[in-house]
C-alpha positions in Angstrom: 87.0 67.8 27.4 86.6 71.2 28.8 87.1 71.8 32.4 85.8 75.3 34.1 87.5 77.8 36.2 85.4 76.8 38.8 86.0 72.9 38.5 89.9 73.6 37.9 89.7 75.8 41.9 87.8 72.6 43.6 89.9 70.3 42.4 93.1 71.8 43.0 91.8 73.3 46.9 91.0 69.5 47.3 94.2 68.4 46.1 96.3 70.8 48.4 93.9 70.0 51.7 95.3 66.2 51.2 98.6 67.5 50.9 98.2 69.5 53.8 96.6 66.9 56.2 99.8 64.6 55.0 102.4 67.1 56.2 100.5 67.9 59.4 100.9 64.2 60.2 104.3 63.8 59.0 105.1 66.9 60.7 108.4 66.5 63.4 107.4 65.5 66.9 109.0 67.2 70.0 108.7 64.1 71.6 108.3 61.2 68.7 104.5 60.2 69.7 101.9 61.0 67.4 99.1 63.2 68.9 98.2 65.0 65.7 94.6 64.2 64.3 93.8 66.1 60.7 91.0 65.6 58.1 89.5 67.6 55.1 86.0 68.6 55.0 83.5 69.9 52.4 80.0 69.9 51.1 77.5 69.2 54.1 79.8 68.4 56.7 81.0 72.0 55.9 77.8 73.6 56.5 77.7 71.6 59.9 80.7 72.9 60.8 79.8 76.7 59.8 76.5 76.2 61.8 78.0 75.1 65.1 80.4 78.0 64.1 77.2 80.3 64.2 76.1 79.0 67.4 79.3 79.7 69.2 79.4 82.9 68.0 75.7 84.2 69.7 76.6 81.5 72.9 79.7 83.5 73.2 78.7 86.6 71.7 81.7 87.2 69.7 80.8 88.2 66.2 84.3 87.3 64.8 83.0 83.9 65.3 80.2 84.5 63.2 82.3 86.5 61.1 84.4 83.5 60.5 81.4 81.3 60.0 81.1 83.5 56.9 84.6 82.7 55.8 84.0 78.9 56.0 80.7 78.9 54.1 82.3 80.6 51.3 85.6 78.2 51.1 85.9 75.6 49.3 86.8 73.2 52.1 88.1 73.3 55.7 91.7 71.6 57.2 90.8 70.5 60.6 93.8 69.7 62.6 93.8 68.8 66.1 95.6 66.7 69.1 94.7 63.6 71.4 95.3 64.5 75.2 97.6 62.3 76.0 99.9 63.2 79.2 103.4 61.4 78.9 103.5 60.3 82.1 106.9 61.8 83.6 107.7 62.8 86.7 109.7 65.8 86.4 109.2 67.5 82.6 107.2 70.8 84.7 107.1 72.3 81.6 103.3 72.5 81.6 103.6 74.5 84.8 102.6 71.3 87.0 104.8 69.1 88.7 104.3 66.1 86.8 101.5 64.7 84.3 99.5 63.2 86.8 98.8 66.7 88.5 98.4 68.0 85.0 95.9 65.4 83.9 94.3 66.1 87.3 93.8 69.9 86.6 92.6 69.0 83.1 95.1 71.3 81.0 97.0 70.1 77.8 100.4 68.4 77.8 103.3 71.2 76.5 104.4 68.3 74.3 100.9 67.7 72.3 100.2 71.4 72.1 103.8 72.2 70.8 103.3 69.1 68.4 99.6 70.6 66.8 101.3 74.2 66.4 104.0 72.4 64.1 101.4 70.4 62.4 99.5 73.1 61.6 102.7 75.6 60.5 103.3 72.7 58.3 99.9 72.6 56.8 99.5 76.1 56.0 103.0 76.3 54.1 102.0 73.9 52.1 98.7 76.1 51.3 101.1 78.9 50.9 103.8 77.0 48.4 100.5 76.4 46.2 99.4 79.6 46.3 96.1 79.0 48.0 94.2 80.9 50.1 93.9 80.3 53.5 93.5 81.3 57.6 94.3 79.6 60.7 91.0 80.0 62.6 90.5 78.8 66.5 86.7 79.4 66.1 86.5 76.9 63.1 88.9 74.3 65.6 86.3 75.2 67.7 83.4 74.6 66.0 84.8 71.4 64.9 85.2 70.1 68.7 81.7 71.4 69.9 80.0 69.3 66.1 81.7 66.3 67.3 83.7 66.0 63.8 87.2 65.4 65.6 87.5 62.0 68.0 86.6 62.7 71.8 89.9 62.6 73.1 91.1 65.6 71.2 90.4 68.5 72.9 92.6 71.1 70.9 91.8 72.1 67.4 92.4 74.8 64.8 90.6 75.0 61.2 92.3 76.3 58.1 89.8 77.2 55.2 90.6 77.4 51.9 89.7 79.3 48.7 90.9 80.4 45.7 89.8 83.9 44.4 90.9 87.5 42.6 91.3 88.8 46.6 91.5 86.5 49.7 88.3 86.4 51.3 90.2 86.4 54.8 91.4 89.3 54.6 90.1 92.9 54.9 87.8 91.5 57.2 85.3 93.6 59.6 84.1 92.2 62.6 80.7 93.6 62.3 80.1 92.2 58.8 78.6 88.9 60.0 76.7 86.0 58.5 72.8 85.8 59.0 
């Protein structure tokens, strides 16, 4: 059997995204619940997500969102890592900047405890990337093509996406803003 350069770099991007969604989820908790949502994808649901990337970047006008799109359509496959909104229900944590979670759920902003919990999900992830030596870039505008495609559950309503690819030079760096995807 002979197995190509090419097959050898899918199969071990793959390989690493699982191990990467496994230490996103087995990431420590500040407060012991499990928020964190992660998944893998590749091949068409890839392109979906580069295309609601492309939309976002001309409803927004932000060509580093389009820029990005770019990034995603020439990785291998995309870490989507998000967290459920799910208020704790105290009465005196504050550390949201509200009072309590019932004000905070009223105002519709993200509990400190599942936002602090996705960071160290996603720290987690991306060392894992780097420990195998594949490339990689923690992008808001792929989390955020993700939420507006539907690919994460509806009660997650914070995401980041971490594309990966193996080549000579990393494709996410050295980037220019203006070099965008058509």
């Amino acid at each position: 059997m002979i197995k190509t350069m090419e097959k050898c770099e899918i199969d071990a991007a793959m390989h690493v995204a699982d191990l990467m969604v496994s230490a996103a989820i087995s990431a420590p908790k500040g407060s012991g619940r499990d928020t964190v949502v992660a998944m893998v994808v590749s091949g068409e649901e890839k392109d979906v997500l580069r295309d609601a990337m492309l939309e976002l970047g001309k409803e927004y006008n932000e060509d580093f969102i389009t820029r990005d799109a770019g990034n995603v359509d020439r990785s291998i496959c995309v870490v989507l890592i998000g967290c459920k909104s799910t208020p704790f229900g105290l009465d005196n944590c504050s550390m949201c900047g509200f009072k309590n979670c019932g004000e905070m759920k009223k105002a519709g902003t993200n509990c400190v405890f599942n936002v602090t919990d996705l960071g160290i999900a996603v720290g987690s992830a991306v060392s894992v990337a780097a420990d195998n030596r594949i490339d990689n870039r923690v992008m808001y505008s792929a989390g955020k093509g993700a939420l507006k495609s539907g690919m994460l559950p509806p009660d997650v309503r914070i995401a980041y996406g971490i594309p990966l690819s193996i080549s000579s030079k990393s494709i996410y760096f050295d980037r220019n803003p203006g070099a965008v995807l058509r």
